[in-house]
N, CA, C and O atoms as a Tripos MOL2 file, in Angstrom:
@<TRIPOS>MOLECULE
protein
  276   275    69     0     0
PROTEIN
NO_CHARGES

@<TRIPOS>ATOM
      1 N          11.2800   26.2780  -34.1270 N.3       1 UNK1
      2 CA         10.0060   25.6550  -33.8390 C.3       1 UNK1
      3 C          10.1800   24.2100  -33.3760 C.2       1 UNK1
      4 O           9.3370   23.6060  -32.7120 O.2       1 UNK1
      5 N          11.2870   23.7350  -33.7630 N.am      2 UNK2
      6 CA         11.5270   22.2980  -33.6730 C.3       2 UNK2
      7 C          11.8620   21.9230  -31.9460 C.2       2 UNK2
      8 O          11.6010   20.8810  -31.3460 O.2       2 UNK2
      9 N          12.4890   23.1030  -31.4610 N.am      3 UNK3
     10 CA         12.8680   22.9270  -30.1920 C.3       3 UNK3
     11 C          11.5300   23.1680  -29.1350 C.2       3 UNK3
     12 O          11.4570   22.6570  -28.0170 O.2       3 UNK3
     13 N          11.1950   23.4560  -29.3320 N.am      4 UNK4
     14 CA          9.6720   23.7550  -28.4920 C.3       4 UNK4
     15 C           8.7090   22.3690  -28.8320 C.2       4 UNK4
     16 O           7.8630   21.9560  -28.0390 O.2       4 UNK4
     17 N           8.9470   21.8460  -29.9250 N.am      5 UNK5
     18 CA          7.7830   20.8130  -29.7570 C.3       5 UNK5
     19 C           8.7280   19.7680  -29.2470 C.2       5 UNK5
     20 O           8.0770   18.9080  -28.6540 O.2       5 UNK5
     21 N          10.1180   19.4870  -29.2500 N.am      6 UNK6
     22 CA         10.9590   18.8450  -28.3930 C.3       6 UNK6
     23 C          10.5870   18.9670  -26.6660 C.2       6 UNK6
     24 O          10.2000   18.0780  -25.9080 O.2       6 UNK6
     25 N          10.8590   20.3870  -26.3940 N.am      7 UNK7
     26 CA         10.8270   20.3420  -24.7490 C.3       7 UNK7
     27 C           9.2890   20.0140  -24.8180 C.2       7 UNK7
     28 O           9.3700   19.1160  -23.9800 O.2       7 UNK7
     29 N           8.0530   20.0210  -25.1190 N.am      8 UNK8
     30 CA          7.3370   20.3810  -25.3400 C.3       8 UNK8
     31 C           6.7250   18.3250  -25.0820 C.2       8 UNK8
     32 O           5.8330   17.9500  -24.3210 O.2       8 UNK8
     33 N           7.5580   17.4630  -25.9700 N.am      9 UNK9
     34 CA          7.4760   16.3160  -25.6500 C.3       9 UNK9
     35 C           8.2120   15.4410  -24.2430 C.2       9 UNK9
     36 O           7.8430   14.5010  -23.5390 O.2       9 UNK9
     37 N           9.6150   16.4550  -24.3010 N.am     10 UNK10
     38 CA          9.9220   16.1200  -22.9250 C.3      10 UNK10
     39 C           9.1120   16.3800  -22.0550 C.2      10 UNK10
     40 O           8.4580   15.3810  -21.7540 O.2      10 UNK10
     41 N           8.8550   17.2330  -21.5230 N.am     11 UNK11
     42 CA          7.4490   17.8910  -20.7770 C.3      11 UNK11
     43 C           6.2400   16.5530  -20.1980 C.2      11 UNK11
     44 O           5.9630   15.9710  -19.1500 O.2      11 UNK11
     45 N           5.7520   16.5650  -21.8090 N.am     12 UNK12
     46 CA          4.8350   15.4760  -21.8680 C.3      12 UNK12
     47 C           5.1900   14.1230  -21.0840 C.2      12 UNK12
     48 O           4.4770   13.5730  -20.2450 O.2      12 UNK12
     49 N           6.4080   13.7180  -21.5260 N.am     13 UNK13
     50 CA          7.0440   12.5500  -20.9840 C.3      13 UNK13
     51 C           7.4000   12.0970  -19.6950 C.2      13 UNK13
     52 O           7.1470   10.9960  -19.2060 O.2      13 UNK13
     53 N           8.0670   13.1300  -19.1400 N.am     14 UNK14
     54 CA          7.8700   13.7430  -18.0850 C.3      14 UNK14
     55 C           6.9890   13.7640  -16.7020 C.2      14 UNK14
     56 O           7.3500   13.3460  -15.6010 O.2      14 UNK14
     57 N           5.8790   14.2950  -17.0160 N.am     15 UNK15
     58 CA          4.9530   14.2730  -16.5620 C.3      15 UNK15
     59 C           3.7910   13.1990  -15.9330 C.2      15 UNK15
     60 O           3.1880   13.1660  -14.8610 O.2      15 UNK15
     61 N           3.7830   12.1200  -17.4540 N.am     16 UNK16
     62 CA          2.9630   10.9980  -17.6860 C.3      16 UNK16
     63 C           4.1860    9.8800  -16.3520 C.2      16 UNK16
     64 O           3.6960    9.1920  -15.4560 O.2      16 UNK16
     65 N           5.5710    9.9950  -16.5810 N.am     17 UNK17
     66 CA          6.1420    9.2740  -15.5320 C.3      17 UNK17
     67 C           6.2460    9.5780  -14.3200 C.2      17 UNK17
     68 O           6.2880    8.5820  -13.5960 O.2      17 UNK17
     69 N           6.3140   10.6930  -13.7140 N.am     18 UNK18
     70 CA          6.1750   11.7920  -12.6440 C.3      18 UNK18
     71 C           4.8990   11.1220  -11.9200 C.2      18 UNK18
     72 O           4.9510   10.5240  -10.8460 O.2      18 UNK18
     73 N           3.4250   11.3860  -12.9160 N.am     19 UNK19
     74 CA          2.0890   10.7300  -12.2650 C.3      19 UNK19
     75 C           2.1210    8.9470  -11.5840 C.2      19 UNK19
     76 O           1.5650    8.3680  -10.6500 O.2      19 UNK19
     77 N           3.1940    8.5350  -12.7670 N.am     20 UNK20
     78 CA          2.6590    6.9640  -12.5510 C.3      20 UNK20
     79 C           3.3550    6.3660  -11.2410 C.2      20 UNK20
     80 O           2.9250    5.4210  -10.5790 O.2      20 UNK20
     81 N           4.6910    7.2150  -10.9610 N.am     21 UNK21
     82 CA          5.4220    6.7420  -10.4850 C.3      21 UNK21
     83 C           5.1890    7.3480   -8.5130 C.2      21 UNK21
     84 O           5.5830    6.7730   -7.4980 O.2      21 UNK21
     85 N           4.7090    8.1650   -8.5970 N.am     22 UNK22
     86 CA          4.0300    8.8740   -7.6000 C.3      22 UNK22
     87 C           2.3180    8.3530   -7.1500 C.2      22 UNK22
     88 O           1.8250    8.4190   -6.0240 O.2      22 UNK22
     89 N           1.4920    7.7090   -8.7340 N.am     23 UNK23
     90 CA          0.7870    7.3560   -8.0090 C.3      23 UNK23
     91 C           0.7460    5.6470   -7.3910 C.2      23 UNK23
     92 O          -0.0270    5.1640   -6.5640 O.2      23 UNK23
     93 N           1.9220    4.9710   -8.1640 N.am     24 UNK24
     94 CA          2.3160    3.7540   -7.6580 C.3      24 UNK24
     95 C           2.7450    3.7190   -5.8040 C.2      24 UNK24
     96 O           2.4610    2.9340   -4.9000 O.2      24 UNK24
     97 N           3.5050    4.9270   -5.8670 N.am     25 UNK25
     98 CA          4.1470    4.9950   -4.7090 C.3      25 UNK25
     99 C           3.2200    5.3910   -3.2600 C.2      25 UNK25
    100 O           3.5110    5.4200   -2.0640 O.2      25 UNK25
    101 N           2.3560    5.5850   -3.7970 N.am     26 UNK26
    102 CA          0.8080    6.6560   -3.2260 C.3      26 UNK26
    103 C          -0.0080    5.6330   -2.4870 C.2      26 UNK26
    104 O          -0.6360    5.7890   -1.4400 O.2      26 UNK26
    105 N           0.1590    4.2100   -3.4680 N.am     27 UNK27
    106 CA         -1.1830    3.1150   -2.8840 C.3      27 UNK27
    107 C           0.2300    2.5670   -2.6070 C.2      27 UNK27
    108 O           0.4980    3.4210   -3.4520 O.2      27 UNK27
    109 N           1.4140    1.9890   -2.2640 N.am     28 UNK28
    110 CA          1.8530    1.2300   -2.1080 C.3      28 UNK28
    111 C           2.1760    1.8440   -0.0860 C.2      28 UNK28
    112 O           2.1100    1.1040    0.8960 O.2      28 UNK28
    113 N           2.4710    3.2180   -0.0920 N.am     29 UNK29
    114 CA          2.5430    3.9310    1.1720 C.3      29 UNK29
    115 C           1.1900    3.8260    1.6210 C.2      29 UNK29
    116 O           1.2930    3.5510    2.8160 O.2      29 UNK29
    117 N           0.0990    3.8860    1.3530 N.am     30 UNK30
    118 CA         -1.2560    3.8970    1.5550 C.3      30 UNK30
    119 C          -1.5710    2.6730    2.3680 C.2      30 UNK30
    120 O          -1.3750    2.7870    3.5780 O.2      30 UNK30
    121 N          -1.8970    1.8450    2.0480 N.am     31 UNK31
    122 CA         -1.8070    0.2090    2.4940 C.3      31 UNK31
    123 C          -0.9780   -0.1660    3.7400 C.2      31 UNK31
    124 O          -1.3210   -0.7510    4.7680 O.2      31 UNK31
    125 N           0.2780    0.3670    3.3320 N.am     32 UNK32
    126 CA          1.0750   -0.1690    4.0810 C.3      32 UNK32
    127 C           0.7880    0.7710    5.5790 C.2      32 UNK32
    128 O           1.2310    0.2930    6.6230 O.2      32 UNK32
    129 N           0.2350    1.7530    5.6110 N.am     33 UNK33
    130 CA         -0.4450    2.8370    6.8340 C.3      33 UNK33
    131 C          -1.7210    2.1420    7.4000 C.2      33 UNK33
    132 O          -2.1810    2.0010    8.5330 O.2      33 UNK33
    133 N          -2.1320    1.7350    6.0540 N.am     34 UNK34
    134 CA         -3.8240    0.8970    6.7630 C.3      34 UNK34
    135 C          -3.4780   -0.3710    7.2700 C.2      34 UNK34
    136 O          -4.3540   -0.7840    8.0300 O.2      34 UNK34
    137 N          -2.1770   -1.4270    7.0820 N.am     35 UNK35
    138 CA         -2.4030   -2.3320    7.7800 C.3      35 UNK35
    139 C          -1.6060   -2.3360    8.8470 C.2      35 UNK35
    140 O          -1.4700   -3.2320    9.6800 O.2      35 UNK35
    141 N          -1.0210   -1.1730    8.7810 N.am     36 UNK36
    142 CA          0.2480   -0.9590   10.5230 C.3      36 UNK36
    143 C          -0.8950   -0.2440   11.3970 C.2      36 UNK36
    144 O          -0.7400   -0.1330   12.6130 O.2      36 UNK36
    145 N          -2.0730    0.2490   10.7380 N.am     37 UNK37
    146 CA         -2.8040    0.9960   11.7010 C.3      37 UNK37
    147 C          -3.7630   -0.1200   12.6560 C.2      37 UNK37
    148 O          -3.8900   -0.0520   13.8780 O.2      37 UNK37
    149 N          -4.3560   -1.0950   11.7990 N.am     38 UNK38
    150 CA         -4.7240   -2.0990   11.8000 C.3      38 UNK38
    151 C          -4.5260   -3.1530   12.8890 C.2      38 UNK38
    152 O          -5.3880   -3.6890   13.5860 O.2      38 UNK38
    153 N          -2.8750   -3.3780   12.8830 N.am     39 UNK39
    154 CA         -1.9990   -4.2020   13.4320 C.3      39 UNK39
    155 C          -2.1290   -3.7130   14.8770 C.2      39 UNK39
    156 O          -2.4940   -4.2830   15.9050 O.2      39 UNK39
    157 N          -1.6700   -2.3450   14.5910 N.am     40 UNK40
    158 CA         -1.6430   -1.5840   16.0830 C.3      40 UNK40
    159 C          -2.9070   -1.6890   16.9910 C.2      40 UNK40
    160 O          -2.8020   -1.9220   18.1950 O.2      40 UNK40
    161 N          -4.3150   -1.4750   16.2580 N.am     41 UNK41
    162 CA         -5.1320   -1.0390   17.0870 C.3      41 UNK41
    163 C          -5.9560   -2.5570   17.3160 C.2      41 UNK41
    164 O          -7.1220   -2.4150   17.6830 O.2      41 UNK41
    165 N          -5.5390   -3.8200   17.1620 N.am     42 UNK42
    166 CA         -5.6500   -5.1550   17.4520 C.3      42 UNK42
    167 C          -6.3900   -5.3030   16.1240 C.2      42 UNK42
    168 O          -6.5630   -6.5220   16.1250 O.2      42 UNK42
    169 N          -6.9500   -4.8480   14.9710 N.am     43 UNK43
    170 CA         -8.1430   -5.2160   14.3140 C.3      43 UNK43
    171 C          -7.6350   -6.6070   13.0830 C.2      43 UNK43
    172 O          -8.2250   -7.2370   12.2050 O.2      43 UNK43
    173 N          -6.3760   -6.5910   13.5910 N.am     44 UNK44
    174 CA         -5.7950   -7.9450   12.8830 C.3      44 UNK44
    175 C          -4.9680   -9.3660   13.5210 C.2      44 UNK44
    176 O          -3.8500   -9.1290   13.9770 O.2      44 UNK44
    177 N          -5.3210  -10.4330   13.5640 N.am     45 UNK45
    178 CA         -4.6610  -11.3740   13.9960 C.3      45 UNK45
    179 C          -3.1350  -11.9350   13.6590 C.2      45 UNK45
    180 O          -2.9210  -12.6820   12.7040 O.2      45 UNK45
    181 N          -2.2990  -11.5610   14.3970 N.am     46 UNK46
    182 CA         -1.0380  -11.8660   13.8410 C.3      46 UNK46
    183 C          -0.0770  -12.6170   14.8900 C.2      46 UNK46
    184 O          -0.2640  -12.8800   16.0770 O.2      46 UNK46
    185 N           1.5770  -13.0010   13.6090 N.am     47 UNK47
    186 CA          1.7280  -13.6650   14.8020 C.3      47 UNK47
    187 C           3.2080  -13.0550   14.2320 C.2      47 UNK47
    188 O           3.2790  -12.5410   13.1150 O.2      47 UNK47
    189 N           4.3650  -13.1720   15.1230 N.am     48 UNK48
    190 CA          6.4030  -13.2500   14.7530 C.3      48 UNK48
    191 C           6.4470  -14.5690   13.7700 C.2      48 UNK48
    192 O           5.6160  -15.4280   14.0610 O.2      48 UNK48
    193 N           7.0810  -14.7770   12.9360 N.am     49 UNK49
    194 CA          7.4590  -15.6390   11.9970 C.3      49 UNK49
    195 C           9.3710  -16.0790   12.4600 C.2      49 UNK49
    196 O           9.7170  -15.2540   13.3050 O.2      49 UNK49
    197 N          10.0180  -16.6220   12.2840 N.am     50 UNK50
    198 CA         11.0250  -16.9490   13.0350 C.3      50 UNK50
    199 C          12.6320  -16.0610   12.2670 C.2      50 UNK50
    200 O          13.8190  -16.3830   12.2960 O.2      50 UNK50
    201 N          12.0560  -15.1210   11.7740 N.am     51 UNK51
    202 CA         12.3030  -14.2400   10.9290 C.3      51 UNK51
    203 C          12.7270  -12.5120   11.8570 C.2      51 UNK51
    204 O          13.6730  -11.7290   11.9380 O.2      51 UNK51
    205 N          11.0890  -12.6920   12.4780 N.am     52 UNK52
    206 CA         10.7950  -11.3760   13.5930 C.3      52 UNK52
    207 C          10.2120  -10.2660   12.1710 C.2      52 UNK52
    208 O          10.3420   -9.0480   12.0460 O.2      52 UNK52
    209 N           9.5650  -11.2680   11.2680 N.am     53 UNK53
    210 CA          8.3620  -10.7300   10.0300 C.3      53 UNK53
    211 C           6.8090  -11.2900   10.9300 C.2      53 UNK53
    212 O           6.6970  -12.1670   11.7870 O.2      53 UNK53
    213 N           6.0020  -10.5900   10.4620 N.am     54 UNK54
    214 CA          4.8200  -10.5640   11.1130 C.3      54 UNK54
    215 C           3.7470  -11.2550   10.0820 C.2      54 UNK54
    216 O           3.4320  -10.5570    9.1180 O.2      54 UNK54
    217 N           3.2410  -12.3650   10.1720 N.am     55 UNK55
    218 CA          2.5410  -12.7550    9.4810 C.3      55 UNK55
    219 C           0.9640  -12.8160   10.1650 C.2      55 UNK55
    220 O           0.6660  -13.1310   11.3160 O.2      55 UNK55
    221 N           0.1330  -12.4300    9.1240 N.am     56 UNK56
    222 CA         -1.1410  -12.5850    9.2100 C.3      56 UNK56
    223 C          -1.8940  -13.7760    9.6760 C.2      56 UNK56
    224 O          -1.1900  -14.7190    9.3150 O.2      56 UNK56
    225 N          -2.8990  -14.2320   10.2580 N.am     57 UNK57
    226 CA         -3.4420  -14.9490   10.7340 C.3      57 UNK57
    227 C          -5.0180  -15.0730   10.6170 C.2      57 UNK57
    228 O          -5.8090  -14.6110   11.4390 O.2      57 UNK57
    229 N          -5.3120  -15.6890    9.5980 N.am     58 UNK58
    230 CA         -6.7770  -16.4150    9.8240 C.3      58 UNK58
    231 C          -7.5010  -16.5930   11.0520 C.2      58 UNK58
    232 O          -6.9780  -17.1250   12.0310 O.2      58 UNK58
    233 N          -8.5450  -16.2180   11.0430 N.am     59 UNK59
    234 CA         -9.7110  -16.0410   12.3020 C.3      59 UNK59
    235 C          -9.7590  -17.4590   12.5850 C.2      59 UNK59
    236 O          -8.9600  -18.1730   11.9790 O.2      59 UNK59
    237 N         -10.6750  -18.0570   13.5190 N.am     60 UNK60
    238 CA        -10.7550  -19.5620   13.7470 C.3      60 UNK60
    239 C         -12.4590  -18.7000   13.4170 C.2      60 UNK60
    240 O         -12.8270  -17.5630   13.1230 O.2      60 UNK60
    241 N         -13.2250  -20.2810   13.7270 N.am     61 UNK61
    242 CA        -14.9360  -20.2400   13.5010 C.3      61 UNK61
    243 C         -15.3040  -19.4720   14.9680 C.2      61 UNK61
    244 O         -16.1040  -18.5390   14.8890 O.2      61 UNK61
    245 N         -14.8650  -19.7510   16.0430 N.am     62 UNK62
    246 CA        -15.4040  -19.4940   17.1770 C.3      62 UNK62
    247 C         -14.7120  -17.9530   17.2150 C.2      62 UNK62
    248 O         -15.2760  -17.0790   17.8740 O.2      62 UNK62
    249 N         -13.8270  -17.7440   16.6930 N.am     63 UNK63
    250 CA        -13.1260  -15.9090   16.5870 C.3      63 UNK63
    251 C         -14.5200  -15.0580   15.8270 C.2      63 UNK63
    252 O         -15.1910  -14.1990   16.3990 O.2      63 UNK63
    253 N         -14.7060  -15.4970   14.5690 N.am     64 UNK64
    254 CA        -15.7860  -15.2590   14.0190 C.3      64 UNK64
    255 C         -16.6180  -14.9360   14.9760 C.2      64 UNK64
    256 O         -16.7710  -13.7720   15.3450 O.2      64 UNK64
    257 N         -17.5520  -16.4420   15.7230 N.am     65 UNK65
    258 CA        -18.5940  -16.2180   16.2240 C.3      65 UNK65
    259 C         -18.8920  -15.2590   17.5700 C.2      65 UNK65
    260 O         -20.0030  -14.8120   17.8550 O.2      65 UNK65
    261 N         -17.4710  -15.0060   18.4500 N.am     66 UNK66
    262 CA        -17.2190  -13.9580   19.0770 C.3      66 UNK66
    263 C         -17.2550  -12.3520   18.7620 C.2      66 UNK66
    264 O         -17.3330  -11.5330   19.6780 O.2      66 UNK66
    265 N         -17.1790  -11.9170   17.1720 N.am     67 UNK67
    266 CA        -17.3670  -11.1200   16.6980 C.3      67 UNK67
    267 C         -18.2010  -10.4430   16.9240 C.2      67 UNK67
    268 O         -18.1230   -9.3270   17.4380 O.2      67 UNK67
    269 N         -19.6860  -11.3350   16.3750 N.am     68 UNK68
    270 CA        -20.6930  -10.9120   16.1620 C.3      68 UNK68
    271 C         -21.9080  -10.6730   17.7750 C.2      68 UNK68
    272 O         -23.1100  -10.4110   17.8240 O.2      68 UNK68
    273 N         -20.9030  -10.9090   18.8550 N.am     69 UNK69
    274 CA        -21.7610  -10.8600   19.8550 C.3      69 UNK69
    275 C         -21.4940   -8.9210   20.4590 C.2      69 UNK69
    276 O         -22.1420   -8.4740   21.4050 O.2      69 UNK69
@<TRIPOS>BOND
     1     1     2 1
     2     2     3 1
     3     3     4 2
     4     3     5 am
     5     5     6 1
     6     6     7 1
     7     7     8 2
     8     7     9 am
     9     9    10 1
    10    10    11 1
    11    11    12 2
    12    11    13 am
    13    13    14 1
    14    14    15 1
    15    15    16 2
    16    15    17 am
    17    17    18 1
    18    18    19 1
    19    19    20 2
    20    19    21 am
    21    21    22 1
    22    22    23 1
    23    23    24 2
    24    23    25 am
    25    25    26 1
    26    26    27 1
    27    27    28 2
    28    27    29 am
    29    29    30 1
    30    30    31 1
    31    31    32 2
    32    31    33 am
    33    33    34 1
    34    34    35 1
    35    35    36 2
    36    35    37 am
    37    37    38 1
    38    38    39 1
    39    39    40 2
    40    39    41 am
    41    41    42 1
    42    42    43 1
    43    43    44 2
    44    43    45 am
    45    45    46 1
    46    46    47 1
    47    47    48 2
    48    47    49 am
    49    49    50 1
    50    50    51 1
    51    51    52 2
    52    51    53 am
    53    53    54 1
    54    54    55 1
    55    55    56 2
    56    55    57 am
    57    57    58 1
    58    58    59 1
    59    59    60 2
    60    59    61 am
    61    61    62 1
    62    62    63 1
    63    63    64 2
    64    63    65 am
    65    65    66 1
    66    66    67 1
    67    67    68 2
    68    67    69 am
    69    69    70 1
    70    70    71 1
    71    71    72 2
    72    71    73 am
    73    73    74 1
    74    74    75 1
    75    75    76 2
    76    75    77 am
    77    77    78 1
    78    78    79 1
    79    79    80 2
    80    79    81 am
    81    81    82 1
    82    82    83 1
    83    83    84 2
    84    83    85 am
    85    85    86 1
    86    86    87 1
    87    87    88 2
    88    87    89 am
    89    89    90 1
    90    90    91 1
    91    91    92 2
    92    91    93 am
    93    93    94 1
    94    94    95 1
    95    95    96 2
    96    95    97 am
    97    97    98 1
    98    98    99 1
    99    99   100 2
   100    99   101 am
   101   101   102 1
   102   102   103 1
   103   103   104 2
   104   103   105 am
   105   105   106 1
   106   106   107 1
   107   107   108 2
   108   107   109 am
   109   109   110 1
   110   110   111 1
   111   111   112 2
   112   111   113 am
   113   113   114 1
   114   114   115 1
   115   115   116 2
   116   115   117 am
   117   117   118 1
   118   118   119 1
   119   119   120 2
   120   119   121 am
   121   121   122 1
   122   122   123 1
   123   123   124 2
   124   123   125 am
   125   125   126 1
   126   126   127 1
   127   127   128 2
   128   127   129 am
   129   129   130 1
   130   130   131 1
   131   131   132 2
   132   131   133 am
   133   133   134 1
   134   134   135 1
   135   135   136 2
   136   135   137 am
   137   137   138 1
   138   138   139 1
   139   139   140 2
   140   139   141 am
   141   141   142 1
   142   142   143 1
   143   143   144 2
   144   143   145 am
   145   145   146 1
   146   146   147 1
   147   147   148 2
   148   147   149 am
   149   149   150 1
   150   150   151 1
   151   151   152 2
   152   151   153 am
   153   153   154 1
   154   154   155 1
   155   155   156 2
   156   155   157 am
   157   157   158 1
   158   158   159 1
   159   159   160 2
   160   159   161 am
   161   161   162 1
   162   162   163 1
   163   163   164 2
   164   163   165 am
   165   165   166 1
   166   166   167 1
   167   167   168 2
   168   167   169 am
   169   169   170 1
   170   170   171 1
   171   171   172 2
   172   171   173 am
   173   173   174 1
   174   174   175 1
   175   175   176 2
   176   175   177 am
   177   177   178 1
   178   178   179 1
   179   179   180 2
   180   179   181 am
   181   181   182 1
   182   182   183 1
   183   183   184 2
   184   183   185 am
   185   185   186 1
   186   186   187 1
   187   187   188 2
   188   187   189 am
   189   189   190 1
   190   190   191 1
   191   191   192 2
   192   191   193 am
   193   193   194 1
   194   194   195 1
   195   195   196 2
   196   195   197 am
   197   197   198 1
   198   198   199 1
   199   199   200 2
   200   199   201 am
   201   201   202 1
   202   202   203 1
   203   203   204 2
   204   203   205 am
   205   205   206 1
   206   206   207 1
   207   207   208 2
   208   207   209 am
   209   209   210 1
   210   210   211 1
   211   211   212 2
   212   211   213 am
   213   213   214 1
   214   214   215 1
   215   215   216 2
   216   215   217 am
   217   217   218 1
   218   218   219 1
   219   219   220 2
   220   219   221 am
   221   221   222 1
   222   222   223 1
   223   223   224 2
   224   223   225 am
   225   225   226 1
   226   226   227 1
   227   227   228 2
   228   227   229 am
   229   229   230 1
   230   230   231 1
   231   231   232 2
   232   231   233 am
   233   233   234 1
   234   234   235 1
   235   235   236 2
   236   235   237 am
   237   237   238 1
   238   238   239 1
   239   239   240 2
   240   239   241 am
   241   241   242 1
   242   242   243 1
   243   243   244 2
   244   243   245 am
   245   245   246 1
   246   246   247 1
   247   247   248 2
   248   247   249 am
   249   249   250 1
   250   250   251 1
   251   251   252 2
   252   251   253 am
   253   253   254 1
   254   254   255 1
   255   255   256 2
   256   255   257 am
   257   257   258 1
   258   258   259 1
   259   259   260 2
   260   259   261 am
   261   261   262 1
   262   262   263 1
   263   263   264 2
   264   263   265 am
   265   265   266 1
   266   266   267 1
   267   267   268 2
   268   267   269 am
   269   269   270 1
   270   270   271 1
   271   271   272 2
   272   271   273 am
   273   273   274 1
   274   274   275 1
   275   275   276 2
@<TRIPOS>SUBSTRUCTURE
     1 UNK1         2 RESIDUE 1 A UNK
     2 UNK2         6 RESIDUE 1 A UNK
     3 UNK3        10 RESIDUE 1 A UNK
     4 UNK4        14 RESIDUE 1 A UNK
     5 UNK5        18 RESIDUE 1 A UNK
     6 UNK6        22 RESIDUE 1 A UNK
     7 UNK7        26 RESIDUE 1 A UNK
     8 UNK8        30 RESIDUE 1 A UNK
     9 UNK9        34 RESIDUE 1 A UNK
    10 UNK10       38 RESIDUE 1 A UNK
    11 UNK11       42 RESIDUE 1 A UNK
    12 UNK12       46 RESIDUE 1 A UNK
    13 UNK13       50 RESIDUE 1 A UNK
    14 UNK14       54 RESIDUE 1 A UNK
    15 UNK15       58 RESIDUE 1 A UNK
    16 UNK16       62 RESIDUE 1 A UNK
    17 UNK17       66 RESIDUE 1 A UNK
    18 UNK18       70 RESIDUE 1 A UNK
    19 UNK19       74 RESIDUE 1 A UNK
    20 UNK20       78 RESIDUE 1 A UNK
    21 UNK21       82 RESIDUE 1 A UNK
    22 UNK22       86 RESIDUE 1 A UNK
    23 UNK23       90 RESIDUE 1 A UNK
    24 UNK24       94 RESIDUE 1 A UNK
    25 UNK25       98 RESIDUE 1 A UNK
    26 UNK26      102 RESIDUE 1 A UNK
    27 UNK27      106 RESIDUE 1 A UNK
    28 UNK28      110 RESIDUE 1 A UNK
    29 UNK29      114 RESIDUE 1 A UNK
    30 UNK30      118 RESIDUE 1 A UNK
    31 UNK31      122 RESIDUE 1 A UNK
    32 UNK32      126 RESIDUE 1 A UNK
    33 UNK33      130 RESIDUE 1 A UNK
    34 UNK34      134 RESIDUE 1 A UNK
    35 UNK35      138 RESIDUE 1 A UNK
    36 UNK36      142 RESIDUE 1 A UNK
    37 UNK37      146 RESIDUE 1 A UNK
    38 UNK38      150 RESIDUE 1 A UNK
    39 UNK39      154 RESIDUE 1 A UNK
    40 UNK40      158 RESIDUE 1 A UNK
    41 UNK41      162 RESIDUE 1 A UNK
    42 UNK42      166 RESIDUE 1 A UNK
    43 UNK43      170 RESIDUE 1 A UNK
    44 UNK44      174 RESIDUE 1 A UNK
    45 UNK45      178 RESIDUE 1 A UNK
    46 UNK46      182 RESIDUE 1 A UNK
    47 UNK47      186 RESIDUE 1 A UNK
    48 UNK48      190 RESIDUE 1 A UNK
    49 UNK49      194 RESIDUE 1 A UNK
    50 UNK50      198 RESIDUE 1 A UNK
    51 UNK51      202 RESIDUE 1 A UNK
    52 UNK52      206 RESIDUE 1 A UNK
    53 UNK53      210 RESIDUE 1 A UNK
    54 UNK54      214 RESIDUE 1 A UNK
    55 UNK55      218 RESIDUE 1 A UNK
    56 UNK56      222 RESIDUE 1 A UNK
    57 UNK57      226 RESIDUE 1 A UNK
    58 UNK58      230 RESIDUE 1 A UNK
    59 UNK59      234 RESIDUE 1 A UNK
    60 UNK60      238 RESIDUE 1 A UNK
    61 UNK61      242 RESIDUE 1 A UNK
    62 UNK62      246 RESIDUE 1 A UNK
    63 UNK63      250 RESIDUE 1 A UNK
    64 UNK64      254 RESIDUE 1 A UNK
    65 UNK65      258 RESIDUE 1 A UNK
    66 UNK66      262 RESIDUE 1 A UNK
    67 UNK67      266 RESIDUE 1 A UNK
    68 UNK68      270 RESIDUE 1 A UNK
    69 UNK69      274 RESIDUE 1 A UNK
């Protein structure tokens, strides 16, 4: 009986790390799709960093006000 509530906790253990680690990996792949999609289809301002890393870029006021026309 002892061995069954053993696998029984492995199982459990198992499982609970299986979820966390899959659903960590889930939003971290997630994001990283929404802001390459983002990037691609212009809906973000960016610029090369001296690196050839892509850094984000703040709107100006008049980017803004071009928006909304």
């Amino acid at each position: 009986m002892e061995s069954i509530a053993w696998y029984g906790l492995a199982y459990l253990i198992g499982t609970i790390f299986g979820l966390y680690v899959g659903r960590n990996h889930g939003i971290s792949k997630g994001i990283l799709i929404t802001l390459e999609t983002l990037v691609n289809e212009g809906y973000l301002k960016t610029r090369k960093d001296s690196n050839g890393d892509l850094d984000l870029m703040k709107l100006t006021f008049e980017e803004k006000l071009d928006e909304n026309k």
